[in-house]
C-alpha positions as CSV (number, residue, x, y, z in Angstrom):
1,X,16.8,62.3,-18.3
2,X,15.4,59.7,-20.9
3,X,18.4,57.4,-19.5
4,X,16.9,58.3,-16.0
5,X,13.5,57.3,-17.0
6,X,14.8,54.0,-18.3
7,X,16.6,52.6,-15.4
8,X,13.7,53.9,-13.0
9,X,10.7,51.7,-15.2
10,X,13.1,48.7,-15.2
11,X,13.1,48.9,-11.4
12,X,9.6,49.5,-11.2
13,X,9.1,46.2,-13.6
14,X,11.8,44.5,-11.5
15,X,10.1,45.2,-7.9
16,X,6.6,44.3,-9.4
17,X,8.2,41.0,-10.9
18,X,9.6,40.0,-7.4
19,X,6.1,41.1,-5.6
20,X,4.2,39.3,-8.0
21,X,6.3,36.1,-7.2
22,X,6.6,36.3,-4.0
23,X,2.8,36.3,-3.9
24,X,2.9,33.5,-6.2
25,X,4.8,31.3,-4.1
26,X,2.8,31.6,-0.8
27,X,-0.3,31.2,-2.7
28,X,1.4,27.7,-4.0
29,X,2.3,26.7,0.0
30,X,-1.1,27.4,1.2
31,X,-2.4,25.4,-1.3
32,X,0.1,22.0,-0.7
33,X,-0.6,22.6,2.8
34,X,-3.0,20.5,4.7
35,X,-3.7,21.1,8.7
36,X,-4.2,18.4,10.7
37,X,-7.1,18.5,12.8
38,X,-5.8,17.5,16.5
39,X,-9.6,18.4,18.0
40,X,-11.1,15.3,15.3
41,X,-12.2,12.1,16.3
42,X,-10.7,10.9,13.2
43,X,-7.6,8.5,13.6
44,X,-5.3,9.0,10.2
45,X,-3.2,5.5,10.7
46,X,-4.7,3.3,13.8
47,X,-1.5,1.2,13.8
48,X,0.6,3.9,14.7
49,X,-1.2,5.4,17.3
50,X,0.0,3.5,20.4
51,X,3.5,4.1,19.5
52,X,2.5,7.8,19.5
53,X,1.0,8.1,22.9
54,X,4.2,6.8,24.2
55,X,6.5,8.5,22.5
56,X,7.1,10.6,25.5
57,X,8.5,8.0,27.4
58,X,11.3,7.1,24.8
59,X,14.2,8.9,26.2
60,X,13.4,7.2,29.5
61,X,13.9,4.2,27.9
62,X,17.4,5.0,26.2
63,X,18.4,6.4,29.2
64,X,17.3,3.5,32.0
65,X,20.0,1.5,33.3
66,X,20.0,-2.4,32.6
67,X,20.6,-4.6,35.0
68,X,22.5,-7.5,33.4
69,X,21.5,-10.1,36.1
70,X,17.6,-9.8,35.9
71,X,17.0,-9.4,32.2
72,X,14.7,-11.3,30.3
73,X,15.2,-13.6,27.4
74,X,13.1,-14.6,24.5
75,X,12.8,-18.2,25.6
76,X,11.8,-16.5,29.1
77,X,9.2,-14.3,27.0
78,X,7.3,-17.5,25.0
79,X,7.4,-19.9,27.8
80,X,5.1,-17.6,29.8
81,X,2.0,-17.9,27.0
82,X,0.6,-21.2,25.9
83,X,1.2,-20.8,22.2
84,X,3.0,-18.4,19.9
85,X,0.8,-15.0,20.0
86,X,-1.2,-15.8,23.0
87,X,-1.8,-13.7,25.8
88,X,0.7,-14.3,28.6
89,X,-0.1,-15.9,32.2
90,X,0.5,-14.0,35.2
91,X,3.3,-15.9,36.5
92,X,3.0,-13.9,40.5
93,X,1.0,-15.2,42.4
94,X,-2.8,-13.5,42.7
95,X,-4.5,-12.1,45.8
96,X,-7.4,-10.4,45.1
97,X,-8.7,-12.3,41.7
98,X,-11.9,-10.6,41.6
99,X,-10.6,-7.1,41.8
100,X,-8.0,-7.7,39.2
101,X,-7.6,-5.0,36.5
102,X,-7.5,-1.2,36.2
103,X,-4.8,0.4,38.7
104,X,-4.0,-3.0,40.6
105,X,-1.9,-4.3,37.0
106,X,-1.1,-0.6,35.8
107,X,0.8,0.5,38.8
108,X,3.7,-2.2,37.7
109,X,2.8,-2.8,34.3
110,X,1.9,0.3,33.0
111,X,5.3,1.9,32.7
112,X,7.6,-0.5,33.9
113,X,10.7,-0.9,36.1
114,X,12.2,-3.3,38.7
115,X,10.4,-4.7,41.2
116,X,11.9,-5.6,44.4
117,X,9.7,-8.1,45.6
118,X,9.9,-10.5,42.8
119,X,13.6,-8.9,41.7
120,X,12.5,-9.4,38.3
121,X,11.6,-5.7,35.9
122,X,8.1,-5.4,35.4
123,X,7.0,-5.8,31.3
124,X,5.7,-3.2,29.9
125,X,1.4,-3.5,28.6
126,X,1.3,-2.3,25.0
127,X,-2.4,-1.6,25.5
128,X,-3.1,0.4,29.2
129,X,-6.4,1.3,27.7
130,X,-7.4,-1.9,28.5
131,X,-8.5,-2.4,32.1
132,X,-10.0,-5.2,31.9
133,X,-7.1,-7.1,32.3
134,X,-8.2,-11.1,33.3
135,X,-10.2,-10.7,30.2
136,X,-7.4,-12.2,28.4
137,X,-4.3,-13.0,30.6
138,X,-5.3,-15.6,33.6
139,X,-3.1,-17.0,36.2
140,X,-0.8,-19.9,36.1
141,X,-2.7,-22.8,37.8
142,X,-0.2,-26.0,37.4
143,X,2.6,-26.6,34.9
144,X,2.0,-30.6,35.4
145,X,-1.6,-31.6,36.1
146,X,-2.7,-31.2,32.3
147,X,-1.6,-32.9,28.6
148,X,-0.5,-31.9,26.0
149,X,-2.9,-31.1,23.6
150,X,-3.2,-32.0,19.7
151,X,-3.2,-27.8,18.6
152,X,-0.8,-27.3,15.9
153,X,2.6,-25.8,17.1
154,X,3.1,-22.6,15.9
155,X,6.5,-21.6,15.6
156,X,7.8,-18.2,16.9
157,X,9.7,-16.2,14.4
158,X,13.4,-16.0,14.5
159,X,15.8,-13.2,15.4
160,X,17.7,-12.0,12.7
161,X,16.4,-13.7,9.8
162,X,13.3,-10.7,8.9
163,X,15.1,-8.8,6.8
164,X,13.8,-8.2,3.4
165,X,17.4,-7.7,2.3
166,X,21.0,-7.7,3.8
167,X,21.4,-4.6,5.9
168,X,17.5,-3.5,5.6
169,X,15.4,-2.7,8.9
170,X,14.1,-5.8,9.8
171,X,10.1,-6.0,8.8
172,X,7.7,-6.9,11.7
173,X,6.9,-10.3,11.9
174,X,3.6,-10.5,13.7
175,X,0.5,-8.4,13.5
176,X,-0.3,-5.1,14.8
177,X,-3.4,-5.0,16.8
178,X,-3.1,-5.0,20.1
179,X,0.9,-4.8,19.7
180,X,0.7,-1.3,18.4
181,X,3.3,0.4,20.9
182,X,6.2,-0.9,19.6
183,X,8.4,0.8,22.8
184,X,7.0,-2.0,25.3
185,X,8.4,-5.0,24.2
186,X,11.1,-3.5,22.1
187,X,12.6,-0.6,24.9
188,X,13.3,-0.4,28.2
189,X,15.2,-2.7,30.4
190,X,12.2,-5.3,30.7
191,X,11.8,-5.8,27.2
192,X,13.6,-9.3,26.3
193,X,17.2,-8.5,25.3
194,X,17.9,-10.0,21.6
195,X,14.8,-7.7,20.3
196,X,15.9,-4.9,22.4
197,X,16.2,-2.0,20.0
198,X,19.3,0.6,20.1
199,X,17.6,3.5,19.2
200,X,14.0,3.9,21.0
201,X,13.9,8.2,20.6
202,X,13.0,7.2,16.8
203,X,9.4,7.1,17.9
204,X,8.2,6.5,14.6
205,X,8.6,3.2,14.0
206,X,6.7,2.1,11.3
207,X,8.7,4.6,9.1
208,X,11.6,1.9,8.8
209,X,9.8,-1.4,9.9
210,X,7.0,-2.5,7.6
211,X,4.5,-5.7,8.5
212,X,5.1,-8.6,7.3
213,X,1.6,-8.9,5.7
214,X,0.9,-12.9,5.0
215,X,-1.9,-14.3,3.5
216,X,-4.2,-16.0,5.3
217,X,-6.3,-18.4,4.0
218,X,-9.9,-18.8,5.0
219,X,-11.0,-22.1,6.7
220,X,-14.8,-21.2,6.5
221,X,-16.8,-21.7,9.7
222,X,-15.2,-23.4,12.3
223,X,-17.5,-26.3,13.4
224,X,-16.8,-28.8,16.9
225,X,-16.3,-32.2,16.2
226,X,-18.5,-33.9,18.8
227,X,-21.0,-37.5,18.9
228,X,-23.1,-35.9,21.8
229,X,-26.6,-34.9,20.5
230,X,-27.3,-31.6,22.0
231,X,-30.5,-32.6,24.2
């Protein structure tokens, strides 16, 4: 019986030992873990949130057919904007000017795909939220009429040569805002082929690709050279 007794209190004690624990261990999980609010108006990493609101479209984008006789090129891509990082010119031609904007740009350029009447594929707006579209991107008037002016050329960056080391993701070479959905120039059978990634389901880009933060330096205020007195 005293035998008995033993084994039965070291199963108690064992039993109470693994309760104990186990309590333990979920009070340590609740603790590391932190909800996200989805209902706050709180954005955790701006940069990364128009890749996000896209991210539903990514399969379509591994999955879409390219046609190899109407893709676009990067030389195709930068002569359609007057300087490295400027807003590109609508290159069709543009009926309605003063209703431009909204629905008339997003029904081709919101989410893509070929266009019959220019056979060309329609690129891809990393910013939709934007309506007011001829706010920034005008139409091409002449490609003759004016001069060249004396604006420093900016160079665009090269394909290939962004990697911080051999074999690494390559970093991202210009700046965020207004690029942040990475899946509309860089997916998709309109976006220009030698930056066409291979793997657009990774949604999350910026887990891989970093920015390729410069330093700027600051000119101070930016004053008009003119000999006009201002009447």
């Amino acid at each position: 019986m005293k035998r008995l007794g033993i084994i039965s209190l070291f199963i108690v004690l064992f039993l109470a030992f693994i309760f104990v624990w186990n309590l333990s261990y979920q009070a340590g999980q609740e603790e590391a873990y932190i909800p996200v609010d989805k209902e706050s108006s709180i954005t955790l990493m701006p940069s990364e949130t128009g890749v996000f609101e896209r991210s539903e479209y990514a399969l379509d984008y591994a999955n879409m057919p390219v046609d190899e006789n109407h893709q676009r090129t990067l030389k195709e891509y930068y002569k359609n904007r007057a300087f490295h990082g400027a807003p590109p010119s609508i290159p069709h031609p543009v009926v309605d000017e003063i209703s431009m904007g909204e629905n008339k740009c997003l029904k081709c350029h919101q989410n893509g795909g070929f266009v019959d009447k220019f056979q060309a594929y329609a690129p891809v707006t990393p910013h939709p939220e934007m309506i007011n579209c001829r706010q920034c991107h005008v139409p091409q008037q002449t490609s003759s009429l004016f001069k060249n002016t004396n604006f420093p050329q900016l160079n665009a960056p090269e394909v290939g040569v962004n990697n911080a080391l051999p074999g690494s993701p390559p970093v991202i070479p210009h700046q965020i805002q207004m690029h942040e959905n990475c899946l509309s120039c860089h997916a998709g059978p309109s976006a220009p082929k030698e930056i066409r990634v291979t793997h657009p389901e990774r949604v999350n880009c910026r887990q891989c690709h970093v920015s390729n933060n410069k330093e700027v330096t600051d000119i101070g205020t930016f004053k008009r050279a003119t000999n006009n007195a201002i009447q």
